[in-house]
N, CA, C and O atoms as a GROMACS GRO file, in nm:
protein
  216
    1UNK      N    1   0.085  -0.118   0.000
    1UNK     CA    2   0.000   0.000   0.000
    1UNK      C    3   0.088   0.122   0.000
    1UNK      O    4   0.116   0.195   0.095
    2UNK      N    5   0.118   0.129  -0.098
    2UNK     CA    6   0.189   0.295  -0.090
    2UNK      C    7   0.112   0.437  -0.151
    2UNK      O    8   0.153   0.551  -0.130
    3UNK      N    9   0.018   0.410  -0.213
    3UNK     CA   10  -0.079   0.559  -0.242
    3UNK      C   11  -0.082   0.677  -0.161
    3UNK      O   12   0.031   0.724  -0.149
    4UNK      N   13  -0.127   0.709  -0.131
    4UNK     CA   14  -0.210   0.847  -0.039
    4UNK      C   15  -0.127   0.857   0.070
    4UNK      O   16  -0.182   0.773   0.141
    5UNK      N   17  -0.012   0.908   0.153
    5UNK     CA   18   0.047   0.886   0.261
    5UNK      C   19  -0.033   0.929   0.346
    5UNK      O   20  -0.055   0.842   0.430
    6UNK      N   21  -0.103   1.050   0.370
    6UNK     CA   22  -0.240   1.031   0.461
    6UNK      C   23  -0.339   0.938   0.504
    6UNK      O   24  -0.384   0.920   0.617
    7UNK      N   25  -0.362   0.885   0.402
    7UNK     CA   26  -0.488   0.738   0.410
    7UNK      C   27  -0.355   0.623   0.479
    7UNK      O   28  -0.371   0.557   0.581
    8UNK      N   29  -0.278   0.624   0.428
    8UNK     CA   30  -0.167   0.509   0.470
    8UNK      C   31  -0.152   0.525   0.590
    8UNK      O   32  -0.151   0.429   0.667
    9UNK      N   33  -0.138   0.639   0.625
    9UNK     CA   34  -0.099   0.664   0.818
    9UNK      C   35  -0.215   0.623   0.876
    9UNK      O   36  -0.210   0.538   0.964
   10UNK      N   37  -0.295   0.660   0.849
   10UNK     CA   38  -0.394   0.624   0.953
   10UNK      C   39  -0.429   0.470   0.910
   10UNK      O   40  -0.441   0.413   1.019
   11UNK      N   41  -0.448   0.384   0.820
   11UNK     CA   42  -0.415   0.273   0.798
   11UNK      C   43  -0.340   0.208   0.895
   11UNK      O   44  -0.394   0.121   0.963
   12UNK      N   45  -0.225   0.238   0.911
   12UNK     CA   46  -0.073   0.228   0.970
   12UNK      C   47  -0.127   0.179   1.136
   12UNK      O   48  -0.117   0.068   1.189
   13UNK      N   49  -0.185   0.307   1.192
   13UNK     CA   50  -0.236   0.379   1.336
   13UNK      C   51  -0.364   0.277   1.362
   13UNK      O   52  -0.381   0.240   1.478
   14UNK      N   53  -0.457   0.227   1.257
   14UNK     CA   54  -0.564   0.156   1.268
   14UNK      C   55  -0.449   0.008   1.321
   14UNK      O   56  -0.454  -0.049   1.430
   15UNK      N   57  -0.361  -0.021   1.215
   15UNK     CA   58  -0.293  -0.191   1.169
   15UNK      C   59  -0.270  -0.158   1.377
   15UNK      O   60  -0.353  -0.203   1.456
   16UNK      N   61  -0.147  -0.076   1.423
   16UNK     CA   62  -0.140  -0.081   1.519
   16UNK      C   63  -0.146  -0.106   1.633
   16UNK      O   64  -0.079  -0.176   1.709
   17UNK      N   65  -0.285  -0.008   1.649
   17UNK     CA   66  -0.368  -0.044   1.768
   17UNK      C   67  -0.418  -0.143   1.765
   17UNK      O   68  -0.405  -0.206   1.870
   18UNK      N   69  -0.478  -0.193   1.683
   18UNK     CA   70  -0.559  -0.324   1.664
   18UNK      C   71  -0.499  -0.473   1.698
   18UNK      O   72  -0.545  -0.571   1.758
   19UNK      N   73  -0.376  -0.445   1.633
   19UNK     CA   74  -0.241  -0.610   1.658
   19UNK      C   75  -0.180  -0.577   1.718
   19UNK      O   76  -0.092  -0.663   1.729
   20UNK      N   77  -0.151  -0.467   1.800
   20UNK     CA   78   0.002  -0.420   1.849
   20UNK      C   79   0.097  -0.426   1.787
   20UNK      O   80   0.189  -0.428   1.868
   21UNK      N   81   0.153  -0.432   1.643
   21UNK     CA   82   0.189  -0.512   1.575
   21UNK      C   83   0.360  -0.411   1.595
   21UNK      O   84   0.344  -0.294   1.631
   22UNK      N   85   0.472  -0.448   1.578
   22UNK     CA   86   0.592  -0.337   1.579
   22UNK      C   87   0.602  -0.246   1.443
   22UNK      O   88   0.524  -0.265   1.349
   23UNK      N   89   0.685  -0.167   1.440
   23UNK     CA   90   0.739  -0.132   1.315
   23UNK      C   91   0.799  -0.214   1.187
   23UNK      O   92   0.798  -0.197   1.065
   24UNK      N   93   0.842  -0.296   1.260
   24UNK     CA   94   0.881  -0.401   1.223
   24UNK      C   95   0.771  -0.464   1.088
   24UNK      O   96   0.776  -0.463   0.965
   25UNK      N   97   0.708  -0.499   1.159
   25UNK     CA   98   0.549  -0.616   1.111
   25UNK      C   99   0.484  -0.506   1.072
   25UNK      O  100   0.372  -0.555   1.064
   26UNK      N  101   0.472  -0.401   1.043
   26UNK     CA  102   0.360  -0.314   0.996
   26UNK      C  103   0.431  -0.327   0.857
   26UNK      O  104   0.379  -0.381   0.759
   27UNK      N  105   0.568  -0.266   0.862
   27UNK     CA  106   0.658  -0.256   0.746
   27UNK      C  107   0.620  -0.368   0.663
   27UNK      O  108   0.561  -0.338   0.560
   28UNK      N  109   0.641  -0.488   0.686
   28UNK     CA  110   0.651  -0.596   0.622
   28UNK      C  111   0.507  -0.633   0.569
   28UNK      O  112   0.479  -0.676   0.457
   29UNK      N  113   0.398  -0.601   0.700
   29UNK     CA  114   0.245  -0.614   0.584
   29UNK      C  115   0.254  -0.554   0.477
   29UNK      O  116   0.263  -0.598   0.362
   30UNK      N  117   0.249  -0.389   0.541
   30UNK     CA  118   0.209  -0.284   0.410
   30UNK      C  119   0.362  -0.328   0.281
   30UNK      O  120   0.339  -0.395   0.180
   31UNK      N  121   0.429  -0.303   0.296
   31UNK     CA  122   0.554  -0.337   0.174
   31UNK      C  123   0.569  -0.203   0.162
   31UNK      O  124   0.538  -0.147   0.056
   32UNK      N  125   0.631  -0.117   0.295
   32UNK     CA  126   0.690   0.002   0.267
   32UNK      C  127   0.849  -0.021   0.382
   32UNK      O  128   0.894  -0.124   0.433
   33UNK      N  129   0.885   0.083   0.388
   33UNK     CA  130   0.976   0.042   0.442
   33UNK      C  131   0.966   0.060   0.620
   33UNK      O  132   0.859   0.089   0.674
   34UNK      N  133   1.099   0.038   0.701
   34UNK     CA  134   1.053   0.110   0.841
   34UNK      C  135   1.060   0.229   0.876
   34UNK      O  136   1.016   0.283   0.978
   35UNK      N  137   1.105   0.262   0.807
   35UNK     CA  138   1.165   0.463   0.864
   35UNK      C  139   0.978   0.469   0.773
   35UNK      O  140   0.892   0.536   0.829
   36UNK      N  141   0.957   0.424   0.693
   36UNK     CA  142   0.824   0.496   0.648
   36UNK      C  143   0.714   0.458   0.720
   36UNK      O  144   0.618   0.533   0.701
   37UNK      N  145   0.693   0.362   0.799
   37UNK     CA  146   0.596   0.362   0.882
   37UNK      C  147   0.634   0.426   1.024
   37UNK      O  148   0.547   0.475   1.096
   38UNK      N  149   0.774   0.424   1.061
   38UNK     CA  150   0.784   0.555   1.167
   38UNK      C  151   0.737   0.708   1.140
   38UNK      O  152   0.675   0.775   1.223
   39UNK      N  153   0.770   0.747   1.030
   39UNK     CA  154   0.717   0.852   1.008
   39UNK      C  155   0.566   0.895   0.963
   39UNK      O  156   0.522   1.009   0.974
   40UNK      N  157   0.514   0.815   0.925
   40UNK     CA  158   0.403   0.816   0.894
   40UNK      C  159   0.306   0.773   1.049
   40UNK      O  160   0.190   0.814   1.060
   41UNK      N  161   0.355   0.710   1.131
   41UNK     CA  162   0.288   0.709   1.284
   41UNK      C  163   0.369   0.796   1.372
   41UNK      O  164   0.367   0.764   1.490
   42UNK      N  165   0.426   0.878   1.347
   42UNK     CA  166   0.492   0.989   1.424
   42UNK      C  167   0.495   1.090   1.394
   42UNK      O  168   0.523   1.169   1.484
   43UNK      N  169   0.470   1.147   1.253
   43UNK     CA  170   0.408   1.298   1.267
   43UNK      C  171   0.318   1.312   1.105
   43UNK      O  172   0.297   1.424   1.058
   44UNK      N  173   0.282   1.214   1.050
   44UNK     CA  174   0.186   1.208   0.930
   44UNK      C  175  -0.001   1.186   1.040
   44UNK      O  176  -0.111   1.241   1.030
   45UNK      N  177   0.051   1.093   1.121
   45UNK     CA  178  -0.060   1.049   1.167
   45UNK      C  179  -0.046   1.138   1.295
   45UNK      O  180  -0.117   1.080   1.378
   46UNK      N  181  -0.012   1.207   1.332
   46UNK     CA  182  -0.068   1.304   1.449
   46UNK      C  183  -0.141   1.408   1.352
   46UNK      O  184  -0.245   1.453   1.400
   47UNK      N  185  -0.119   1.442   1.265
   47UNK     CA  186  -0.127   1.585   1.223
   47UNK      C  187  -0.342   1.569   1.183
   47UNK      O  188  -0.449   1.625   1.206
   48UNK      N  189  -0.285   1.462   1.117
   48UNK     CA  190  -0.429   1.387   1.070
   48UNK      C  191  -0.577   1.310   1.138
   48UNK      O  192  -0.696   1.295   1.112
   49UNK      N  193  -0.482   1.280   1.232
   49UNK     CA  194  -0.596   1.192   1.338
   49UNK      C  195  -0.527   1.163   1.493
   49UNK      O  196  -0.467   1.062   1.528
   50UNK      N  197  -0.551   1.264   1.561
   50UNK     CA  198  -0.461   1.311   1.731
   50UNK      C  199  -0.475   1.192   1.787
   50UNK      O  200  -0.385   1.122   1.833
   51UNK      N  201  -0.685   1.150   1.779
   51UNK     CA  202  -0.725   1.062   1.878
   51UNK      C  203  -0.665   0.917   1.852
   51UNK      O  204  -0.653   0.853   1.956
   52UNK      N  205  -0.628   0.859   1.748
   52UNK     CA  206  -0.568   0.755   1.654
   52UNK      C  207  -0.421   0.755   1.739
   52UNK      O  208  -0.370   0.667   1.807
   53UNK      N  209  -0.376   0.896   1.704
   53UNK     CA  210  -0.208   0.856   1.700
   53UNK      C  211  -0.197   0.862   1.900
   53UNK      O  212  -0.122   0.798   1.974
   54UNK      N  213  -0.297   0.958   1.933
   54UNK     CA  214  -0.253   0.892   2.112
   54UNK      C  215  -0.310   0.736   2.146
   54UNK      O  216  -0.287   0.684   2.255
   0.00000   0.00000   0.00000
């Protein structure tokens, strides 16, 4: 899933909470890398959805 980096973060923030899943295992579902799901749950997904990213 690499499209929309907005829709992806919160994607990301949903995969998360839901499995606990690491950076690690998020990376490897979606097929992006890890620095891109850190950033995308560390300041893509605050900006977008507060209640998600706390």
């Amino acid at each position: 899933m690499k499209g929309n980096p907005e829709e992806r973060a919160i994607a990301l923030g949903q995969y998360v909470a839901e499995t606990g899943a690491t950076v690690r295992n998020a990376a490897m579902r979606f097929g992006i890398s890890k620095s891109t799901v850190h950033k995308d749950l560390t300041q893509r997904l605050k900006r977008q959805n507060r209640a998600l990213y706390n």
